[in-house]
C-alpha positions, 0 to 999 in steps of 0.5 A: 491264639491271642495277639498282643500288640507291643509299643515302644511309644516311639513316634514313628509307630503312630505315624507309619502304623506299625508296632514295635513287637508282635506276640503271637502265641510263643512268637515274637516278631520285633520290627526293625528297630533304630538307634534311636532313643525314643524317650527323647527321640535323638540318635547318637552319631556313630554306628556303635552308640546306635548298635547298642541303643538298637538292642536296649529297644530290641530287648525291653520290647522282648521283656514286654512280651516275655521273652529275651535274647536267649528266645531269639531265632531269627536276626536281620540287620540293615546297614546303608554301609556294609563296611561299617558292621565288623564294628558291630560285631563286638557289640552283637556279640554280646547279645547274640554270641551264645544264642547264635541265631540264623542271621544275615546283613543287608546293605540298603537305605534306610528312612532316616539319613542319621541312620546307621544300622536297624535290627530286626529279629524274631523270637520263639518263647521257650518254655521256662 
C-alpha cells in the first residue's frame, strides 16, 4: 500500500515534522489544521474568518489526495472557547451538512494564542 505525504507549505509543517495530509490507500488523514492563510502566514481576528480558512486548507489538502469533503468520516474540532462553536455551525454546516460525519468538539489550548479553532478530520476515498 503506498503512503503519499501531502503539505501545505505551511511552515509549521517544517518546523514541528508533520504533513498537512497523509494518504494511506483509500485513507486520508488531514491534521488539525488552523485559520491560517499559509501563503502569507496571517490569521484573521474572528472565529468565523479562521472556521472558513480552516476548511479552504481542509479541502485542497483533500483535492491533493483525491478526495473531498463528500470522502469525510471522521471530524475533531478543538476550540479554546467552547462558547464560541454555535458560531461555527453555519459555516461547517455547509461543508459537513450533507455528508454528516461522526464529530465531536474539544475545549483546549491551542499552539498559537490567535487561534480560535483547528480541524482535523479523516477521509475514506470512495470509489468513483
Amino acid at each position: 500500500m503506498t503512503r503519499t505525504l501531502i503539505s501545505s507549505g505551511s511552515s509549521f509543517e517544517r518546523e514541528i515534522g508533520y504533513s498537512r495530509a497523509v494518504v494511506q490507500g483509500d485513507w486520508v488523514f488531514v491534521s488539525g489544521t488552523t485559520g491560517f492563510d499559509y501563503a502569507t502566514m496571517t490569521i484573521a481576528d474572528d472565529i468565523e474568518t479562521q472556521t472558513e480558512q480552516c476548511l479552504k486548507n481542509i479541502e485542497a489538502a483533500l483535492i491533493q489526495a483525491g478526495s473531498g469533503f463528500q470522502d469525510v468520516v471522521r471530524v475533531t474540532y478543538v476550540l479554546p472557547d467552547a462558547g464560541q462553536f454555535p458560531d461555527c455551525w453555519p459555516i461547517l454546516r455547509r461543508c459537513f451538512g450533507e455528508v454528516r460525519p461522526a464529530a465531536m468538539m474539544i475545549a483546549a489550548g491551542l499552539a498559537d494564542p490567535r487561534m480560535r479553532i483547528e480541524i482535523e478530520v479523516t477521509a475514506l476515498k470512495q470509489g468513483r
